[in-house]
N, C-alpha and C positions, 0 to 999 in steps of 0.2 A: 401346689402353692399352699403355704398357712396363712392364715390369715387371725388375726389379733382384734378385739372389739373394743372398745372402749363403754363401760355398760356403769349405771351407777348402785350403789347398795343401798338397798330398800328394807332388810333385815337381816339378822342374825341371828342364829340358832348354834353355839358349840364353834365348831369346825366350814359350817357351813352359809352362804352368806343366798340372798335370793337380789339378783341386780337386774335393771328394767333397764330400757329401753325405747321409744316411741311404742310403748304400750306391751314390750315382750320382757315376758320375765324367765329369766332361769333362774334353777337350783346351781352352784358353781361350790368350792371348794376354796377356803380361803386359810388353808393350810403351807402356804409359801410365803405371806406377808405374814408382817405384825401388825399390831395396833389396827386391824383397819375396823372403820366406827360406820354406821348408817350415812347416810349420804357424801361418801368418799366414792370418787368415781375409779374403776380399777381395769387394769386391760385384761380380758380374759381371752384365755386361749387352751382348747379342749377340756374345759370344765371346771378350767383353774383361775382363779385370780390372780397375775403373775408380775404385774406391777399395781402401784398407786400412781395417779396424777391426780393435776388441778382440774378445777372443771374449763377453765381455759383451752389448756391441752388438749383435753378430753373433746371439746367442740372443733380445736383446728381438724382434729386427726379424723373425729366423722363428716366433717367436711371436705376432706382427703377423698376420703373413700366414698363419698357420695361421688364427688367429681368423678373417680376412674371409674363408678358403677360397680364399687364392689358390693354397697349396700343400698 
């Protein structure tokens, strides 16, 4: 199974964006969007950033995944 995050941008460096989470942060890749700016929240998946959403969105979807116990 894959699984998709929903993590928001904390920085940008070039190609590369650092996005957090209740306190986790990754290095991710932000070479598949445009435009994307510091606190845009984005869905990562294997180290990419591979969409944008709202931070709406962004709260139903880990509220999803808390319910099934994914995270």
């Amino acid at each position: 199974m894959c699984l998709a995050i929903p993590m928001k941008v904390v920085e940008i460096e070039g190609n590369k964006g650092i996005v957090e989470y209740t306190g986790i942060k990754r290095e991710v890749g932000l070479d598949l969007l445009e435009d994307v700016k510091i606190d845009d929240w984005v869905i990562i998946h294997t180290g990419f950033a591979i969409s944008k959403l709202n931070e709406e969105e962004a709260q139903e979807t880990l509220s999803l995944l808390k319910e099934g116990g994914f995270i």
